[in-house]
C-alpha positions in Angstrom: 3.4 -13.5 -11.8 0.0 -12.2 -10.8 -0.7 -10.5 -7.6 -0.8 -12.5 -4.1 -5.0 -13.0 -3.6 -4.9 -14.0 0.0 -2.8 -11.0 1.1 -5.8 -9.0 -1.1 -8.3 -10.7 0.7 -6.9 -9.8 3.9 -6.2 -6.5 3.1 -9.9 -6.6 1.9 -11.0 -8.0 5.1 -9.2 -4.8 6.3 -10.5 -2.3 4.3 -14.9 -3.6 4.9 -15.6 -1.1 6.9 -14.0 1.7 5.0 -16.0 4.2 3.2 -15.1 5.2 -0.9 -12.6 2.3 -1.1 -12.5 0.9 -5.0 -10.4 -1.7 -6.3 -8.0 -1.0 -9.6 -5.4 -3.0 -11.6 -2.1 -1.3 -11.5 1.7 -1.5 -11.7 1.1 -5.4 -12.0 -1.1 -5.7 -9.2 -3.9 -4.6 -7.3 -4.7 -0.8 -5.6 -7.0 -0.3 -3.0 -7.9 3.2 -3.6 -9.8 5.6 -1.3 -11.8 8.4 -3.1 -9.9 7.5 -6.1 -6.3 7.9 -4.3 -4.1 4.9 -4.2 -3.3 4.0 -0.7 -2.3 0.2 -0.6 -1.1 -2.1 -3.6 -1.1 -5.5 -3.3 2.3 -6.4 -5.7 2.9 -8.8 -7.8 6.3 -9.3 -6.4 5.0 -9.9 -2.8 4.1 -7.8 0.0 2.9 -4.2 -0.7 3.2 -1.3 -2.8 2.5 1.8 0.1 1.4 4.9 -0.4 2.4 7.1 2.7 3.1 11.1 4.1 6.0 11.7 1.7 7.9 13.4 4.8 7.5 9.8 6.3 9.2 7.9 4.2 12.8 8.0 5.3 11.7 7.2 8.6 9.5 4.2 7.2 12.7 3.1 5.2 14.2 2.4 8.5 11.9 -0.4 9.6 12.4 -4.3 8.5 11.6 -5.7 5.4 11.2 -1.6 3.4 12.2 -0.3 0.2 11.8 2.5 -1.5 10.1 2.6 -4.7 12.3 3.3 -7.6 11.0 4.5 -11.3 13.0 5.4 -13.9 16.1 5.4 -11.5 14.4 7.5 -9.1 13.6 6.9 -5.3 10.4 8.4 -4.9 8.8 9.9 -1.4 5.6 8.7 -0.1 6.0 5.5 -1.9 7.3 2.2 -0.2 7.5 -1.7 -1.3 6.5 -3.6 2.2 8.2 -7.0 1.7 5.9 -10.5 2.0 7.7 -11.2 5.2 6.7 -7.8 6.8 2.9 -8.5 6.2 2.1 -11.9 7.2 -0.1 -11.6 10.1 -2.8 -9.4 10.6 -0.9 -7.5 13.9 1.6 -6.7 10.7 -0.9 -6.2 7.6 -3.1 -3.7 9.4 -0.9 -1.0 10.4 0.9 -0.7 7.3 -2.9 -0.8 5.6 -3.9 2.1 8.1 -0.9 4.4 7.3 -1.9 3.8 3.4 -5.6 4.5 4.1 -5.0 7.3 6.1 -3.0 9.2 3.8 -5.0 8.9 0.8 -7.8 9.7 3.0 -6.2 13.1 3.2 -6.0 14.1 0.1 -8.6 15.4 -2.3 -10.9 13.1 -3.9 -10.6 12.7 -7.6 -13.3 12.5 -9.6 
């Protein structure tokens, strides 16, 4: 199953105004990364892959329609799967988008 291309288009729609945002292919689906830092992932499975303050992410966990991201067996922090359901408006896209952008806008930019 490829990616969702409306949710990327809004999250595009999102993301216009934003400077050093690029567009990748990755873990099945598609990053929106600033200044080469994935922030927001639109998944293949529906809804988002989120890239947030790692000291955030229990607290995120506790909203509806969150998961952790798990690889190899492992929960990891800063990293959350935003169900379909959580994201279908744009009152619910953009926040989730801004938390993405804003942390990858805080780290160094890779070259």
């Amino acid at each position: 199953m490829s990616y969702d291309e409306d949710l990327a288009n809004r999250v595009r729609e999102l993301l216009a105004d934003k400077a050093g945002v690029s567009e990748q292919l990755m873990f099945g689906g598609l990053a929106f990364l600033v200044n080469g830092n994935m922030s927001v992932s639109v998944s293949r499975h529906g809804g988002l892959m989120l890239r947030v303050e790692p000291s955030r992410t229990a607290a995120l966990l506790r909203r509806p329609h969150t998961r952790p991201v798990v690889m190899r067996g492992r929960e990891m922090d800063g990293w959350l799967l935003v169900g379909a359901e959580a994201v279908k408006t744009k009152r619910q896209l953009a926040p989730w988008v801004a938390r993405g952008v804003a942390y990858a806008s805080s780290l160094p930019p890779k070259r």
